[in-house]
C-alpha positions as CSV (number, residue, x, y, z in Angstrom):
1,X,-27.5,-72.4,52.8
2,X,-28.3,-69.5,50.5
3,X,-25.3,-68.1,48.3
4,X,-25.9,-64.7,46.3
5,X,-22.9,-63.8,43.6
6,X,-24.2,-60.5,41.9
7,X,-21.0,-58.5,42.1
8,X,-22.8,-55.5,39.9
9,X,-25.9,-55.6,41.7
10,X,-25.7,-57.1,45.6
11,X,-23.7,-55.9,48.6
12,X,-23.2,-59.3,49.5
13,X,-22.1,-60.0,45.5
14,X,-19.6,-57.3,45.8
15,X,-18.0,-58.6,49.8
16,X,-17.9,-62.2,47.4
17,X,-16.0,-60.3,45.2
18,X,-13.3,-59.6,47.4
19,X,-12.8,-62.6,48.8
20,X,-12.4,-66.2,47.6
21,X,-15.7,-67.2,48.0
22,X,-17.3,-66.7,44.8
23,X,-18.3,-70.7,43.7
24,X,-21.3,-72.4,45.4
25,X,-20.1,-75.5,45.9
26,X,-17.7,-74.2,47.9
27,X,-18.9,-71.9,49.2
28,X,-16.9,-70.1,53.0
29,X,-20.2,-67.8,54.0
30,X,-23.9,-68.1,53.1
31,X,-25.6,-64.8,52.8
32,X,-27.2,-64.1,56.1
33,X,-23.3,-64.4,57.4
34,X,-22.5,-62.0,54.7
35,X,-25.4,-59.4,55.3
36,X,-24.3,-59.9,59.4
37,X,-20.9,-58.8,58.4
38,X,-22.3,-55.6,56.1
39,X,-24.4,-54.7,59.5
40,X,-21.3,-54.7,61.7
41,X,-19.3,-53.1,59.4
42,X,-22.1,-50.3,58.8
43,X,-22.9,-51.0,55.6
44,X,-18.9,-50.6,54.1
45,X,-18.2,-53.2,51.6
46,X,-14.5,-53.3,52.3
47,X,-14.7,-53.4,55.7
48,X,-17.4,-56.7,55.7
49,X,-14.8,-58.1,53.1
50,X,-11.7,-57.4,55.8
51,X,-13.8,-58.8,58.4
52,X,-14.5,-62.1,56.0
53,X,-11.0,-62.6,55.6
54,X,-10.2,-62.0,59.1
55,X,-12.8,-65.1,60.2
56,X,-11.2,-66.9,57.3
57,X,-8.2,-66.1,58.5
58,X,-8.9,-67.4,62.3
59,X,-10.4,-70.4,60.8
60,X,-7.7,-71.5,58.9
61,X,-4.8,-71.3,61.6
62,X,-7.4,-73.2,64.1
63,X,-7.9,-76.2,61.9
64,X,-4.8,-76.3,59.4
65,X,-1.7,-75.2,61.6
66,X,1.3,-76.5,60.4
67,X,1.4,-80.2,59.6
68,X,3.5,-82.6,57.5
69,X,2.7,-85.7,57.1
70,X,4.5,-88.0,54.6
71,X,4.8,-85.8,51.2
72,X,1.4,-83.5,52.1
73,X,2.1,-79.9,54.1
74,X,-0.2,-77.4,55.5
75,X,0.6,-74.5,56.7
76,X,-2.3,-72.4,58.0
77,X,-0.3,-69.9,59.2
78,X,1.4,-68.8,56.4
79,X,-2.6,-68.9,54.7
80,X,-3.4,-66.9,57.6
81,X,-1.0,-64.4,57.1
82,X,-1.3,-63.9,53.7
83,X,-5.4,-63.5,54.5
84,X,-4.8,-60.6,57.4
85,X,-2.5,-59.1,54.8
86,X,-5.1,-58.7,53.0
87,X,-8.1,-57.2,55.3
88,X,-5.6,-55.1,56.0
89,X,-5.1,-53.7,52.6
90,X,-9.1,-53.6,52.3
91,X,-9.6,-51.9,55.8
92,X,-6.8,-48.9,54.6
93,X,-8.9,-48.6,51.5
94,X,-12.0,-48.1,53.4
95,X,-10.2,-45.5,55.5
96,X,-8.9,-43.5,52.5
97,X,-12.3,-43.8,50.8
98,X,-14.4,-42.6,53.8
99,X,-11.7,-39.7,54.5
100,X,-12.3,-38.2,51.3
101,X,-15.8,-37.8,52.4
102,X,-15.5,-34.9,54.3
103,X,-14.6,-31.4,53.3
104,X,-11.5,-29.8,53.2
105,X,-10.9,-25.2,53.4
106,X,-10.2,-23.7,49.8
107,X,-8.8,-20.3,50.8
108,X,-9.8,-17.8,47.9
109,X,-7.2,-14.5,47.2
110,X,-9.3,-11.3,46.1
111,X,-6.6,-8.1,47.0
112,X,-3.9,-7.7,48.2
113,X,-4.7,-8.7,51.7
114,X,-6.1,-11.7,51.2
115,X,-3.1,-12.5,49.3
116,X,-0.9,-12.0,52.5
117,X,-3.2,-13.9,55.2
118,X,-2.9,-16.9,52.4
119,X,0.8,-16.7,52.5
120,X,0.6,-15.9,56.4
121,X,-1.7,-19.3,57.1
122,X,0.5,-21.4,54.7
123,X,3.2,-20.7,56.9
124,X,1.2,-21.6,60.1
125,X,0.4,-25.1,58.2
126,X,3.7,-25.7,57.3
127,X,5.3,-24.7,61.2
Protein backbone atom coordinates (compact mmCIF):
# COMPACT_ATOMS: atom_id res chain seq x y z
CA UNK A 1 0.00 0.00 0.00
CA UNK A 2 1.73 3.23 -1.09
CA UNK A 3 1.02 6.41 1.14
CA UNK A 4 2.32 9.89 -0.31
CA UNK A 5 2.01 12.96 2.48
CA UNK A 6 3.55 16.01 0.51
CA UNK A 7 0.97 18.62 1.37
CA UNK A 8 3.19 21.45 -0.50
CA UNK A 9 4.01 19.45 -3.31
CA UNK A 10 1.36 16.40 -4.27
CA UNK A 11 -2.37 16.52 -5.05
CA UNK A 12 -2.73 13.54 -3.21
CA UNK A 13 -0.49 15.36 -0.09
CA UNK A 14 -2.91 18.15 -0.16
CA UNK A 15 -6.62 15.58 -0.31
CA UNK A 16 -4.32 14.00 2.95
CA UNK A 17 -4.39 17.22 4.21
CA UNK A 18 -7.88 17.62 4.48
CA UNK A 19 -8.69 14.71 5.85
CA UNK A 20 -7.49 12.56 8.81
CA UNK A 21 -5.39 10.48 7.00
CA UNK A 22 -2.13 11.97 7.29
CA UNK A 23 0.02 9.03 9.48
CA UNK A 24 1.15 5.78 7.61
CA UNK A 25 0.52 3.49 10.03
CA UNK A 26 -2.79 4.32 9.86
CA UNK A 27 -3.32 5.06 7.07
CA UNK A 28 -7.60 5.22 5.55
CA UNK A 29 -6.49 5.45 1.57
CA UNK A 30 -3.34 4.43 -0.28
CA UNK A 31 -2.51 6.63 -3.20
CA UNK A 32 -3.92 5.04 -6.18
CA UNK A 33 -7.45 5.45 -4.10
CA UNK A 34 -6.48 8.97 -3.66
CA UNK A 35 -5.36 9.77 -7.38
CA UNK A 36 -8.94 7.63 -8.35
CA UNK A 37 -10.74 10.15 -6.23
CA UNK A 38 -8.70 13.34 -7.93
CA UNK A 39 -9.81 11.73 -11.49
CA UNK A 40 -13.55 11.59 -10.47
CA UNK A 41 -13.56 14.70 -9.04
CA UNK A 42 -11.66 16.33 -12.23
CA UNK A 43 -8.74 17.10 -10.81
CA UNK A 44 -10.40 19.53 -7.63
CA UNK A 45 -8.65 18.97 -4.48
CA UNK A 46 -11.70 19.76 -2.34
CA UNK A 47 -13.93 17.85 -4.06
CA UNK A 48 -11.55 14.38 -3.88
CA UNK A 49 -11.23 15.41 -0.07
CA UNK A 50 -15.37 15.67 0.23
CA UNK A 51 -15.55 12.52 -1.62
CA UNK A 52 -12.78 10.89 1.05
CA UNK A 53 -14.84 11.82 3.76
CA UNK A 54 -17.95 10.81 2.24
CA UNK A 55 -16.44 6.87 1.83
CA UNK A 56 -15.17 7.42 5.35
CA UNK A 57 -18.18 8.47 6.21
CA UNK A 58 -20.18 5.31 4.74
CA UNK A 59 -17.59 3.21 6.20
CA UNK A 60 -17.82 4.16 9.53
CA UNK A 61 -21.80 3.98 10.06
CA UNK A 62 -21.53 0.32 8.24
CA UNK A 63 -19.07 -1.10 10.68
CA UNK A 64 -19.37 1.04 13.94
CA UNK A 65 -23.25 1.90 14.33
CA UNK A 66 -24.17 2.44 17.68
CA UNK A 67 -22.99 -0.10 20.22
CA UNK A 68 -22.54 -0.22 24.00
CA UNK A 69 -21.22 -2.71 25.45
CA UNK A 70 -20.24 -2.67 29.19
CA UNK A 71 -18.39 0.89 29.79
CA UNK A 72 -17.11 1.14 25.76
CA UNK A 73 -19.69 3.21 23.13
CA UNK A 74 -19.49 3.76 19.53
CA UNK A 75 -21.41 5.69 17.74
CA UNK A 76 -20.71 5.71 14.02
CA UNK A 77 -23.36 7.76 13.27
CA UNK A 78 -22.73 10.57 15.11
CA UNK A 79 -18.78 10.01 13.38
CA UNK A 80 -20.67 9.89 10.28
CA UNK A 81 -22.33 12.98 10.63
CA UNK A 82 -19.80 14.98 11.80
CA UNK A 83 -17.62 13.48 8.52
CA UNK A 84 -20.70 14.54 5.86
CA UNK A 85 -20.64 17.86 7.67
CA UNK A 86 -17.60 18.22 6.59
CA UNK A 87 -17.46 17.26 2.74
CA UNK A 88 -20.01 19.40 2.80
CA UNK A 89 -18.22 22.43 3.91
CA UNK A 90 -15.31 21.29 1.44
CA UNK A 91 -17.75 20.73 -1.62
CA UNK A 92 -19.29 24.65 -0.95
CA UNK A 93 -15.69 25.79 -0.97
CA UNK A 94 -15.06 24.12 -4.20
CA UNK A 95 -18.21 25.80 -5.54
CA UNK A 96 -17.30 29.28 -4.48
CA UNK A 97 -13.73 28.77 -5.66
CA UNK A 98 -14.67 27.53 -9.16
CA UNK A 99 -17.48 30.36 -9.39
CA UNK A 100 -15.03 32.99 -9.11
CA UNK A 101 -13.53 31.61 -12.19
CA UNK A 102 -15.58 33.00 -14.60
CA UNK A 103 -16.08 36.68 -15.57
CA UNK A 104 -18.38 38.98 -14.39
CA UNK A 105 -19.73 42.72 -16.77
CA UNK A 106 -17.93 45.99 -15.47
CA UNK A 107 -20.14 48.62 -17.04
CA UNK A 108 -17.81 51.77 -17.77
CA UNK A 109 -19.67 55.64 -17.59
CA UNK A 110 -18.03 58.01 -20.28
CA UNK A 111 -20.98 61.03 -20.88
CA UNK A 112 -23.79 61.59 -19.88
CA UNK A 113 -25.60 58.77 -21.49
CA UNK A 114 -23.75 56.16 -20.45
CA UNK A 115 -24.27 57.50 -17.15
CA UNK A 116 -28.19 57.02 -17.50
CA UNK A 117 -28.20 53.40 -19.20
CA UNK A 118 -25.90 52.54 -15.89
CA UNK A 119 -28.47 53.81 -13.65
CA UNK A 120 -31.28 52.42 -16.08
CA UNK A 121 -29.61 48.60 -16.01
CA UNK A 122 -29.06 48.91 -12.21
CA UNK A 123 -32.58 49.22 -11.88
CA UNK A 124 -33.30 46.23 -14.17
CA UNK A 125 -30.84 44.19 -11.77
CA UNK A 126 -32.26 45.20 -8.82
CA UNK A 127 -36.37 44.55 -10.20
Amino acid sequence: MAFTYLPSTTNIGRVRLLIPDRIAADAFFDDDEITAMLTLESSDVRCAAAMALETMASSEAYVQKVMRVLDLSTNGAATSAALLARAAKLREQAALASAGAGFDIAEWVVNDFSFRELIDNEGMRDA
